[in-house]
C-alpha positions in Angstrom: 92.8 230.8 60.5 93.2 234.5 59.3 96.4 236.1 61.0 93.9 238.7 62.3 91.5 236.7 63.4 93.3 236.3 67.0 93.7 240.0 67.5 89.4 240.0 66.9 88.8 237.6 69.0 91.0 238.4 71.9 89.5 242.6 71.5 85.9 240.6 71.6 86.7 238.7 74.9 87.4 241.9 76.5 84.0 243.2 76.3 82.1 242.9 79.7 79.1 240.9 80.4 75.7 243.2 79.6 78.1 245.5 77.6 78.0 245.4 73.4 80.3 246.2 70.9 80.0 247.7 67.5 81.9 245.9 64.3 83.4 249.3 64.0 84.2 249.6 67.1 86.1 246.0 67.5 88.1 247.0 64.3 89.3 250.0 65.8 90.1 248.3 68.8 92.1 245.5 67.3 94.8 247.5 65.2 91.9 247.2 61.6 89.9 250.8 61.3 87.8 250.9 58.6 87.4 246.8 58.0 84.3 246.4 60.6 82.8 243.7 57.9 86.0 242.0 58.4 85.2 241.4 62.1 81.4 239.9 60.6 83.9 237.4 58.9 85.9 236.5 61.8 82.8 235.8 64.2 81.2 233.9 61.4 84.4 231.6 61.2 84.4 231.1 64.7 83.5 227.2 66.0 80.5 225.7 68.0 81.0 226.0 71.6 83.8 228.9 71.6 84.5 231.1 74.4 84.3 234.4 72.7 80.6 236.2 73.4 80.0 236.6 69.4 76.7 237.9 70.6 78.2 241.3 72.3 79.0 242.8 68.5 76.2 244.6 67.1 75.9 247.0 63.9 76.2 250.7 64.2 72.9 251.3 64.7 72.3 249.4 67.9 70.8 246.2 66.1 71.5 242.7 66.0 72.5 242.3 62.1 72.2 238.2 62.5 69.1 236.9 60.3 66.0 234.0 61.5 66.8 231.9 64.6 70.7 233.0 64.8 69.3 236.9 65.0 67.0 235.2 67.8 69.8 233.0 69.8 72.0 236.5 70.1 68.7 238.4 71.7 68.1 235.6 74.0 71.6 236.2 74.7 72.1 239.5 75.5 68.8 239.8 77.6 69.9 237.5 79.4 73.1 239.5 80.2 70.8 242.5 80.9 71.3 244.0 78.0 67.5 245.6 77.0 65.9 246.1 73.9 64.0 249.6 72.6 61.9 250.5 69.7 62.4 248.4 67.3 64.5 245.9 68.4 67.6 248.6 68.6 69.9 248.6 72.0 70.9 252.1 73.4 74.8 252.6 72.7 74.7 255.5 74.6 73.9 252.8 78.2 75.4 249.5 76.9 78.2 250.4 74.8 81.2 249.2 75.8 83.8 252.1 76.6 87.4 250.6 77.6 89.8 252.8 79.6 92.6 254.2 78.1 95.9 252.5 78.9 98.0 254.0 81.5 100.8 255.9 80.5 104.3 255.4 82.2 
């Protein structure tokens, strides 16, 4: 596995049911700005049946970037989470992004 990969992933299983994600976003988050396709690599190396909701990371624009029936299985997904879908199949950032807090200071 890519040393980064863990970082990703761990960033990926903080995001809350019927919340998403941008790549961008999770690169940010996990110590990688700017390498938001390298996040696209990480959820594409990740096995059947893992616990990480792959299906919370969306493109900038709102959109599921998945093609054909794996496009399909992350919509199914996220409605079922709550998550709603607008004018042409975009999802508002602005209601389901994810925001995290800040961490305390001591």
């Amino acid at each position: 596995m890519h040393p980064d990969y863990a970082r990703i992933y761990a960033t990926i299983q903080r995001i809350p049911r019927g919340r998403v994600a941008t790549y961008g976003q999770i690169a940010e988050l996990a110590g990688l700005p700017g390498r938001a396709r390298q996040i696209g690599y990480a959820l594409h190396a990740l096995p059947d049946g893992s616990p990480v909701p792959w299906q919370r990371v969306l493109n900038a624009r709102g959109e599921i970037s998945l093609p054909g029936a794996s496009g399909a299985r992350q919509r199914a997904l996220l409605l079922a989470e709550g998550v709603e879908f607008g004018d042409g199949g975009r999802i508002d950032l602005a209601e389901y992004q994810w925001r995290p807090r800040a961490p305390r200071r001591r």
